[in-house]
N, CA, C and O atoms as CSV, one atom per row, in Angstrom:
chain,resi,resn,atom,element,x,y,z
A,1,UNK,N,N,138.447,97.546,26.323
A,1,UNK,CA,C,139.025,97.659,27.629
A,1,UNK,C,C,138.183,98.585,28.518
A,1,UNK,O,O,138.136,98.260,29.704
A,2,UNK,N,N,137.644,99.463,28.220
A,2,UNK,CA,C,136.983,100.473,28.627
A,2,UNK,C,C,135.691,99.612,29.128
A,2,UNK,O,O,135.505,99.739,30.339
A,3,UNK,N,N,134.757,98.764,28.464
A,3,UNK,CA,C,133.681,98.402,28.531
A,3,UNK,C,C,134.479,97.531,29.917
A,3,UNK,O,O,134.439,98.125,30.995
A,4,UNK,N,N,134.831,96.843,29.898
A,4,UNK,CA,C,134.993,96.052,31.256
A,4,UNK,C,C,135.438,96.900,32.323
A,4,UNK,O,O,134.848,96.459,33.310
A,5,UNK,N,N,136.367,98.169,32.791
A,5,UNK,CA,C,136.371,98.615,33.001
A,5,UNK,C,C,135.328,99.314,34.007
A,5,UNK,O,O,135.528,99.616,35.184
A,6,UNK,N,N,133.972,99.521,33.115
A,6,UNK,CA,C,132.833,99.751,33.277
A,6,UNK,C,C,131.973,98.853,34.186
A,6,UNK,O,O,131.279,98.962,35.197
A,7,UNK,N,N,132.419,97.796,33.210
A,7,UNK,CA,C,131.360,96.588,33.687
A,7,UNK,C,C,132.067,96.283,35.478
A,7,UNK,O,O,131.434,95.980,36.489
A,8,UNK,N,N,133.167,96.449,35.356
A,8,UNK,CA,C,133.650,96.133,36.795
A,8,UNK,C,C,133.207,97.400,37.521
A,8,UNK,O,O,132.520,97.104,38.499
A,9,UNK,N,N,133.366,98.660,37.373
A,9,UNK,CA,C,133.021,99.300,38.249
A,9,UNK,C,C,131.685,99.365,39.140
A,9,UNK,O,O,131.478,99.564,40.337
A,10,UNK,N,N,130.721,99.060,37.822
A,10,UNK,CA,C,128.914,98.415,37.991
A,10,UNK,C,C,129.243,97.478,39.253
A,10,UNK,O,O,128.643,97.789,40.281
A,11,UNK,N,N,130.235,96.216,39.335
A,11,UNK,CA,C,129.988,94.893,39.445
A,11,UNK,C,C,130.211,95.201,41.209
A,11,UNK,O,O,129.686,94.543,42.107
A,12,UNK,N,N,131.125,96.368,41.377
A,12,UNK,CA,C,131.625,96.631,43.103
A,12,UNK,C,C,131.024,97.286,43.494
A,12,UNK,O,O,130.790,97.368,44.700
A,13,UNK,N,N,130.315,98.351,42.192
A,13,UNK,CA,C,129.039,99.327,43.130
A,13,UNK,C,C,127.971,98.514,43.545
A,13,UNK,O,O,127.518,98.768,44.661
A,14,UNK,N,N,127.419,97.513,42.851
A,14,UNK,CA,C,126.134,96.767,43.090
A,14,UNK,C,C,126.571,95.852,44.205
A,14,UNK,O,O,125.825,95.737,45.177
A,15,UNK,N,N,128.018,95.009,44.145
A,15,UNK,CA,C,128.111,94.228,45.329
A,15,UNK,C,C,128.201,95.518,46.652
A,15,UNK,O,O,127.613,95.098,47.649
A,16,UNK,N,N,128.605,96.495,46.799
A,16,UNK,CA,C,128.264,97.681,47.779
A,16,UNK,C,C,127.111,97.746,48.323
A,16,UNK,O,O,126.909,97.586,49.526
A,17,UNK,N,N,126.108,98.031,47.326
A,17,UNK,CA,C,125.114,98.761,47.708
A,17,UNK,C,C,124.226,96.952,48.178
A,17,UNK,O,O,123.568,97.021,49.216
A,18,UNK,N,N,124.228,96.076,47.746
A,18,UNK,CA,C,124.039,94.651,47.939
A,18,UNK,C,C,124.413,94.593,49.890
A,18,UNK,O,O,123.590,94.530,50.803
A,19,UNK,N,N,125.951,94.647,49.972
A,19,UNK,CA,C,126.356,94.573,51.259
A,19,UNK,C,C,125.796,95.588,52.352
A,19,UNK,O,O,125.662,95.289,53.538
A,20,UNK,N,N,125.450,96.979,51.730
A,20,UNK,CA,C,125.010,97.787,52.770
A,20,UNK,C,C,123.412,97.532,52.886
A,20,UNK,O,O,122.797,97.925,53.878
A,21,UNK,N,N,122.848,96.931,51.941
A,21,UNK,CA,C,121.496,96.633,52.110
A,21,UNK,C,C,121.296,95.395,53.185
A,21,UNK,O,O,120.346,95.352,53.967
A,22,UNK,N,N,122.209,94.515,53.117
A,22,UNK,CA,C,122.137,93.335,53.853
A,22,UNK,C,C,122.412,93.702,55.414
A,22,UNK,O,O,121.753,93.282,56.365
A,23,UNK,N,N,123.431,94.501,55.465
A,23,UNK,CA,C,124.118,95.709,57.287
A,23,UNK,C,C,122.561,95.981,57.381
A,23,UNK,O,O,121.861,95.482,58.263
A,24,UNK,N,N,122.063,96.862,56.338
A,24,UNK,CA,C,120.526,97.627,57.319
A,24,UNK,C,C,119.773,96.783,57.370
A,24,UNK,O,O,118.926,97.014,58.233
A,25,UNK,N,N,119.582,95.546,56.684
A,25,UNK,CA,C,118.723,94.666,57.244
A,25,UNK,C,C,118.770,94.111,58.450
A,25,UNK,O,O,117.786,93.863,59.148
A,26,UNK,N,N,120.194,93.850,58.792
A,26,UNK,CA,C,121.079,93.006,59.852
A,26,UNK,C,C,120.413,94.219,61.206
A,26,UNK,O,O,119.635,93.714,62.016
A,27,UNK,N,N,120.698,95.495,61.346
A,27,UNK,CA,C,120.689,96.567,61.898
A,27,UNK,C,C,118.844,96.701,62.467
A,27,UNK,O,O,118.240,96.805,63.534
A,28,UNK,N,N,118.553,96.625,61.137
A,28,UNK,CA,C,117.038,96.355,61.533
A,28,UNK,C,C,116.256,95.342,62.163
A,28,UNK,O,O,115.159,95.508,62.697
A,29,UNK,N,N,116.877,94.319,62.065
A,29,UNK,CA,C,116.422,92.988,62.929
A,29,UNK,C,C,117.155,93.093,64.703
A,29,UNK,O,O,116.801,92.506,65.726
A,30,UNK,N,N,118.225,94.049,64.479
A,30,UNK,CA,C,118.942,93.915,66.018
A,30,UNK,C,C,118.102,95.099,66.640
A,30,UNK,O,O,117.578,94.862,67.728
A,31,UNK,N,N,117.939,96.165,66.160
A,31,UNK,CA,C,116.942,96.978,66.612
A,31,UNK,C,C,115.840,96.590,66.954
A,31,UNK,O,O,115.329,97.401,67.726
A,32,UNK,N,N,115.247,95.774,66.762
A,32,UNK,CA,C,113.933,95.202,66.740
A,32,UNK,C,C,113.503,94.365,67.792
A,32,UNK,O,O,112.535,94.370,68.553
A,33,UNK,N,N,114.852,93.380,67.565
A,33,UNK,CA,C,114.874,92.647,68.951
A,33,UNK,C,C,115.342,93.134,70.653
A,33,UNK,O,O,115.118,92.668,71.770
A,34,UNK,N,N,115.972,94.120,70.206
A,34,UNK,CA,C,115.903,95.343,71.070
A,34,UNK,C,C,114.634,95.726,72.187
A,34,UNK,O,O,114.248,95.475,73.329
A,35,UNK,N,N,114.266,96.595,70.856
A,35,UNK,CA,C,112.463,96.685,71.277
A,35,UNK,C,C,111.526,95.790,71.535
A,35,UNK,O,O,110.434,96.136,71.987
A,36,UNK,N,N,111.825,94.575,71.291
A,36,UNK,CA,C,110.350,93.440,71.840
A,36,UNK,C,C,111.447,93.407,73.190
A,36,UNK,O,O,110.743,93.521,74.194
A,37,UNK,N,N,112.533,93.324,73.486
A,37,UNK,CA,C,113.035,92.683,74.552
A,37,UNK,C,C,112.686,93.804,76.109
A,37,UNK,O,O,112.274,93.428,77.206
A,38,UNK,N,N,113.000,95.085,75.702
A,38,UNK,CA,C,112.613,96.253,76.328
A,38,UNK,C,C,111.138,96.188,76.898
A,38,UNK,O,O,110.624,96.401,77.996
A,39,UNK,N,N,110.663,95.770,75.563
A,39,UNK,CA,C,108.460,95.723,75.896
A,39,UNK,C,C,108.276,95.050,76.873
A,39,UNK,O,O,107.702,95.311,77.930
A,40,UNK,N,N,109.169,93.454,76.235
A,40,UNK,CA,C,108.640,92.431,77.468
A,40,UNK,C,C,109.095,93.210,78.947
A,40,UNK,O,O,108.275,93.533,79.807
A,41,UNK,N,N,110.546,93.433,79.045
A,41,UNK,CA,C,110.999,93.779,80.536
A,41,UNK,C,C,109.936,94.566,81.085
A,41,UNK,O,O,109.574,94.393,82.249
A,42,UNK,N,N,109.310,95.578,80.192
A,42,UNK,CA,C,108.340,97.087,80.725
A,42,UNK,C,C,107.079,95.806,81.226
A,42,UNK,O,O,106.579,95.934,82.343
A,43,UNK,N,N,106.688,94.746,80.426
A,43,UNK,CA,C,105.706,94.358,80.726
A,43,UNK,C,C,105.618,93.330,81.769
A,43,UNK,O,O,104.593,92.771,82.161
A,44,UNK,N,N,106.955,93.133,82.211
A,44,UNK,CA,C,107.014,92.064,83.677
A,44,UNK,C,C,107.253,92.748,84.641
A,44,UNK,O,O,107.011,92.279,85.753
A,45,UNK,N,N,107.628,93.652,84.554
A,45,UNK,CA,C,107.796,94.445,85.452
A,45,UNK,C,C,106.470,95.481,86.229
A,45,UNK,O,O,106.290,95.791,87.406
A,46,UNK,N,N,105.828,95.757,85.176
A,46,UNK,CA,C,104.176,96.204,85.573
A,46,UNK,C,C,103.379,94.968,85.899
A,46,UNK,O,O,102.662,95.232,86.864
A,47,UNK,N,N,103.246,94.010,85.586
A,47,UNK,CA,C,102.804,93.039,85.866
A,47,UNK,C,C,103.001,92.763,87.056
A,47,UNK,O,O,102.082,92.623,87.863
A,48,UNK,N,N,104.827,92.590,87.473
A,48,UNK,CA,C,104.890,92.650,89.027
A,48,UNK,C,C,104.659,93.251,89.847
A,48,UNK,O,O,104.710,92.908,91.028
A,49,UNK,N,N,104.312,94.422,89.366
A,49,UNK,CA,C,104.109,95.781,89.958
A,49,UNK,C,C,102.253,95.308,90.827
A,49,UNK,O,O,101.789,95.102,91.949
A,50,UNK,N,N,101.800,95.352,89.383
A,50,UNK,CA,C,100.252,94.461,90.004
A,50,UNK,C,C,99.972,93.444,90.712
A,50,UNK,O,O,99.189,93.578,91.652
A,51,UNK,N,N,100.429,92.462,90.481
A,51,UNK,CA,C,101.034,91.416,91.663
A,51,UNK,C,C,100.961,91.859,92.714
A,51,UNK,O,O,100.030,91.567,93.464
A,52,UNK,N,N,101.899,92.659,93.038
A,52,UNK,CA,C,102.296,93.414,94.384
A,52,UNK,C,C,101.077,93.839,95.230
A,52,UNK,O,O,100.659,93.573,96.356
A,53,UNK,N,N,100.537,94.916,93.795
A,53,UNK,CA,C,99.324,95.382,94.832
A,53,UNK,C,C,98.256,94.539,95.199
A,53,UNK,O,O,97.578,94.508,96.226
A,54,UNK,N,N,98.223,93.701,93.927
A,54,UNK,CA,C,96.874,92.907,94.503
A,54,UNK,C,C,97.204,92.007,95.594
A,54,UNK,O,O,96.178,91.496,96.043
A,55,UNK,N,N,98.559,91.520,96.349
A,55,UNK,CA,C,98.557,90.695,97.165
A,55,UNK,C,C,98.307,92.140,98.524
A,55,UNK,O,O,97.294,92.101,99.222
A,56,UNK,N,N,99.158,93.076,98.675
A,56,UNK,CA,C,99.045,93.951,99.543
A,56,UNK,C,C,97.289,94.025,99.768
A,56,UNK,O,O,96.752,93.717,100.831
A,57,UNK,N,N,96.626,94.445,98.676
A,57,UNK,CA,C,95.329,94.554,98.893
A,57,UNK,C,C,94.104,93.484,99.752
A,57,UNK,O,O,93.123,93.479,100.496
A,58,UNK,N,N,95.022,92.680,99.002
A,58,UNK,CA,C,94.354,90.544,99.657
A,58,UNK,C,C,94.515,91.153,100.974
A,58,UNK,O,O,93.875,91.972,101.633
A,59,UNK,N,N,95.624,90.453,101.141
A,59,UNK,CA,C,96.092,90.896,102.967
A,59,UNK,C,C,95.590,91.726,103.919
A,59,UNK,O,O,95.408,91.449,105.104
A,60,UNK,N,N,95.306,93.062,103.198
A,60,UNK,CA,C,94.913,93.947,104.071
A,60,UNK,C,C,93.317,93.771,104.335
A,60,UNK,O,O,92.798,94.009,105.426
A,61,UNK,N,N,92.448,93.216,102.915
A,61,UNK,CA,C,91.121,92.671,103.080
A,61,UNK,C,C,91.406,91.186,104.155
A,61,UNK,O,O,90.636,90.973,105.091
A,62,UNK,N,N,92.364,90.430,103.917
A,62,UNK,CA,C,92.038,89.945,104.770
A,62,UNK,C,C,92.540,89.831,106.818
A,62,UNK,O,O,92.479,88.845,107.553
A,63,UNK,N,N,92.912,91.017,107.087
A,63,UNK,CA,C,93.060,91.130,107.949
A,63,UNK,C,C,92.071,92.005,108.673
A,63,UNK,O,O,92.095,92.028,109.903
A,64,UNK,N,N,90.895,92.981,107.754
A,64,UNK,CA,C,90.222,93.341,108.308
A,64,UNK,C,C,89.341,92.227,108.587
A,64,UNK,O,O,88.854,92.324,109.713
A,65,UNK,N,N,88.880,90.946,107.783
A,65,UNK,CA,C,87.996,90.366,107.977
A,65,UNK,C,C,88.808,89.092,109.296
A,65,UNK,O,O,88.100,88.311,109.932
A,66,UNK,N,N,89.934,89.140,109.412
A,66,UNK,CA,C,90.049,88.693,110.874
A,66,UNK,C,C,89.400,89.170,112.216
A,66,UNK,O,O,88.590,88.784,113.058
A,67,UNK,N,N,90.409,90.477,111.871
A,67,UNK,CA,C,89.751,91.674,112.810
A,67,UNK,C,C,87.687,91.580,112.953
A,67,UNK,O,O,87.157,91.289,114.026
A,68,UNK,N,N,87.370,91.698,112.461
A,68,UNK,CA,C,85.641,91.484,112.105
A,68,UNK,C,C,85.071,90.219,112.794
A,68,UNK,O,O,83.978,90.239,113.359
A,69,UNK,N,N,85.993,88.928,112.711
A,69,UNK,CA,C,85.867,87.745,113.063
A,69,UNK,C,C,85.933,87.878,114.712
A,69,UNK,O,O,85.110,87.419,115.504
A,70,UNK,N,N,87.293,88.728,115.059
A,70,UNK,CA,C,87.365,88.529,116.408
A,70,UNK,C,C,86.264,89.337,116.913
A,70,UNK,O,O,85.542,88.911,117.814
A,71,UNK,N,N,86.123,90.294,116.469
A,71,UNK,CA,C,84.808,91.721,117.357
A,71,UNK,C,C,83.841,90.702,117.520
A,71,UNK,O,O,83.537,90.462,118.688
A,72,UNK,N,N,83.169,89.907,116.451
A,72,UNK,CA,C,81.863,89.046,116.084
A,72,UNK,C,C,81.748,88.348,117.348
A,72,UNK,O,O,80.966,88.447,118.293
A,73,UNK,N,N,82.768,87.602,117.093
A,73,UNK,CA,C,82.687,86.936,118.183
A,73,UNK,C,C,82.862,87.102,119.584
A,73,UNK,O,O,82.393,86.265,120.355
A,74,UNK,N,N,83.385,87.928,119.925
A,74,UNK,CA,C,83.735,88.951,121.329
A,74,UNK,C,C,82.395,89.277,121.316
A,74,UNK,O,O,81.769,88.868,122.293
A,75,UNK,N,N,81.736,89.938,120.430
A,75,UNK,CA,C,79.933,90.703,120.936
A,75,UNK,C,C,79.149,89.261,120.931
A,75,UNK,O,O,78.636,88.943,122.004
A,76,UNK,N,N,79.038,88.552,120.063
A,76,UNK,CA,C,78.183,87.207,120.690
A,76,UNK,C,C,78.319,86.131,122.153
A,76,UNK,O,O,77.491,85.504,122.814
A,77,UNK,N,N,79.859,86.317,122.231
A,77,UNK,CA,C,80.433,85.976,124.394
A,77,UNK,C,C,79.584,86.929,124.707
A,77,UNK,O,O,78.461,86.671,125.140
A,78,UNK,N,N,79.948,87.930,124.555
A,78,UNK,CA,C,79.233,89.248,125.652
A,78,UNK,C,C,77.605,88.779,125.523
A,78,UNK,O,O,76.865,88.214,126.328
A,79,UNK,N,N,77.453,89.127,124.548
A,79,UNK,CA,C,75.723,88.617,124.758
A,79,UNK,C,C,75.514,87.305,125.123
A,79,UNK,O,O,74.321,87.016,125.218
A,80,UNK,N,N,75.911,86.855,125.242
A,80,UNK,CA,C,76.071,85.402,125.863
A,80,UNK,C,C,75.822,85.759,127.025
A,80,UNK,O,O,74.683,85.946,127.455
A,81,UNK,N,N,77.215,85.940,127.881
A,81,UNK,CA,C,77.119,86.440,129.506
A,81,UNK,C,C,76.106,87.023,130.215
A,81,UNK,O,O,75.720,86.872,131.374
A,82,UNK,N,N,75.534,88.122,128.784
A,82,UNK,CA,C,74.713,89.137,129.525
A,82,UNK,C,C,73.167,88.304,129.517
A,82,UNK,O,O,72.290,88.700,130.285
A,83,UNK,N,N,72.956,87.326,128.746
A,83,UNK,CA,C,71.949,86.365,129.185
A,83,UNK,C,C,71.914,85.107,129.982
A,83,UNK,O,O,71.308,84.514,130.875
A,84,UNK,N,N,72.660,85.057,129.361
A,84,UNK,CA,C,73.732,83.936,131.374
A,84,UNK,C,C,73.425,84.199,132.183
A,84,UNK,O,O,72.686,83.312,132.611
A,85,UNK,N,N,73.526,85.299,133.104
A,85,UNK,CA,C,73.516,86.079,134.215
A,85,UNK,C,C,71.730,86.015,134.188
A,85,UNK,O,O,71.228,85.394,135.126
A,86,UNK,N,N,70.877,86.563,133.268
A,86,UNK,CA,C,69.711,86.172,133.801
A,86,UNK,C,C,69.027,84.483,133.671
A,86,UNK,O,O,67.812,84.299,133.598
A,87,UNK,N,N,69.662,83.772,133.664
A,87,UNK,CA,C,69.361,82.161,133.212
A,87,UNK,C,C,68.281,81.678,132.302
A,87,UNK,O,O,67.397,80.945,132.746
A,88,UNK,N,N,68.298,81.930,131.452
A,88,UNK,CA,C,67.678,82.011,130.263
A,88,UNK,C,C,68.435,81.141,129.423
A,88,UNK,O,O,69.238,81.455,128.544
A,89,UNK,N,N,68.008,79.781,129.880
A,89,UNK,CA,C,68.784,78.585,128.907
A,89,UNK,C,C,68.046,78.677,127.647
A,89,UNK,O,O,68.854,78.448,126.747
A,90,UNK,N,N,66.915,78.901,127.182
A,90,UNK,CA,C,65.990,78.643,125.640
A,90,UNK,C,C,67.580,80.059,124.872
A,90,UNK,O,O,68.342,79.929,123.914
A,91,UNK,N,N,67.446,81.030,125.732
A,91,UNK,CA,C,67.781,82.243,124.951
A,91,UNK,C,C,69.488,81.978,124.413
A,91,UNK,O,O,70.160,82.605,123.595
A,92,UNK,N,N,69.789,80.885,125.185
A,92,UNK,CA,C,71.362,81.032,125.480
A,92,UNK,C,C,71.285,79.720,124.580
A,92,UNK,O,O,72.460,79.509,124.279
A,93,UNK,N,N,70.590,78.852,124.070
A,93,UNK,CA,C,70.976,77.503,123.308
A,93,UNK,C,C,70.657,77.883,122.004
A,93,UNK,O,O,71.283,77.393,121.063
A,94,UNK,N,N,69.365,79.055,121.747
A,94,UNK,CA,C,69.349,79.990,120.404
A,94,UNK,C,C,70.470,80.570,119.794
A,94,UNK,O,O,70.726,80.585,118.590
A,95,UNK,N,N,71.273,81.159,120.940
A,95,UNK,CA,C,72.269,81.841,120.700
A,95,UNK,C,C,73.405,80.850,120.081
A,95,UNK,O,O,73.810,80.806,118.920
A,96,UNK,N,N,73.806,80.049,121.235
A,96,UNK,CA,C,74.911,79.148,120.508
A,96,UNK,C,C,74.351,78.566,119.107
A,96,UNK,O,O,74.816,79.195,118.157
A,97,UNK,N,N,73.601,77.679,118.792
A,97,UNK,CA,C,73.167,77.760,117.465
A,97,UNK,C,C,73.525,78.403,116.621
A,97,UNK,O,O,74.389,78.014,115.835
A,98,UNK,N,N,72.970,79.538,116.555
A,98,UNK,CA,C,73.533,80.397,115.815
A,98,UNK,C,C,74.908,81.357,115.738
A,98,UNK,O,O,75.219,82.133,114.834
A,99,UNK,N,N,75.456,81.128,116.681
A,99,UNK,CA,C,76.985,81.289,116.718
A,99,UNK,C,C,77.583,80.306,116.032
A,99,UNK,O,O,78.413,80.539,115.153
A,100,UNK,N,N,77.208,79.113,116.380
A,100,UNK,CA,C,77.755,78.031,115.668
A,100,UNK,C,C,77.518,78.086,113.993
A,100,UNK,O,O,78.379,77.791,113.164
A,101,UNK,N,N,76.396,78.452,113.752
A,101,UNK,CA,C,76.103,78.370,112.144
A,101,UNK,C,C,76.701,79.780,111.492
A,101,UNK,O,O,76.876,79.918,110.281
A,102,UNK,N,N,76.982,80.781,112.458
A,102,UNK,CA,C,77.789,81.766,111.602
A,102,UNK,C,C,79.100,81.839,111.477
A,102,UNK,O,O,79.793,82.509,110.712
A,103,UNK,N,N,79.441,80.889,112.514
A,103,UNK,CA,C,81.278,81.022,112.941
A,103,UNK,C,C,81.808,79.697,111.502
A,103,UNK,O,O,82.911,79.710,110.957
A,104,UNK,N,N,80.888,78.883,111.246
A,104,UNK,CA,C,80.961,78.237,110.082
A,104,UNK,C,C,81.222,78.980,108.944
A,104,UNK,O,O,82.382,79.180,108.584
A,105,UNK,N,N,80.450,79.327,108.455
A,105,UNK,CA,C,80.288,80.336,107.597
A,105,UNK,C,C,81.659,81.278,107.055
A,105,UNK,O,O,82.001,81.659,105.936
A,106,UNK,N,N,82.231,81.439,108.386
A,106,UNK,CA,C,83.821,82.247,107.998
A,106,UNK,C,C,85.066,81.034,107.520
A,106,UNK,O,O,86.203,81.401,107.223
């Protein structure tokens, strides 16, 4: 009587220690998924973060190179005019030419 006794007490400690091994496994996989889920958020979120700047950055490059576009062309009118005024058609059909082949170019 004693030996079974025994043998049963073995049989609830091992199914115990069985069940609490299976909880920390369980525990360890929810933790885990935890942490990849956290990583990803940290990592879309910096990501958007970069996004951000690099479009802010686009934009602002490309508004200086508007800005650049209009001056360009405002100083090539002006030099225009200012050879206009002395009638200098060779100087003034050079010019457009090459207004034309740089205004391409943008």
């Amino acid at each position: 009587m004693k030996a079974n006794q025994d043998l049963t007490g073995i049989l609830i400690t091992a199914l115990l220690l069985f069940i609490q091994f299976l909880f920390m496994i369980y525990a360890f996989y929810i933790q885990n998924k935890l942490f990849d889920r956290r990583l990803e958020d940290r990592l879309n979120k910096e990501r958007e973060n970069n996004l951000k700047s690099y479009l802010k950055n686009l934009e602002y490059s490309e508004e200086k190179l508007r800005r650049f576009k209009h001056d360009y062309r405002n100083m090539l009118i002006s030099l225009r005019n200012a050879i206009k005024e002395d009638d200098n058609d060779i100087l003034i059909n050079k010019l457009d030419r090459y207004s034309e082949n740089r205004s391409r170019k943008f």
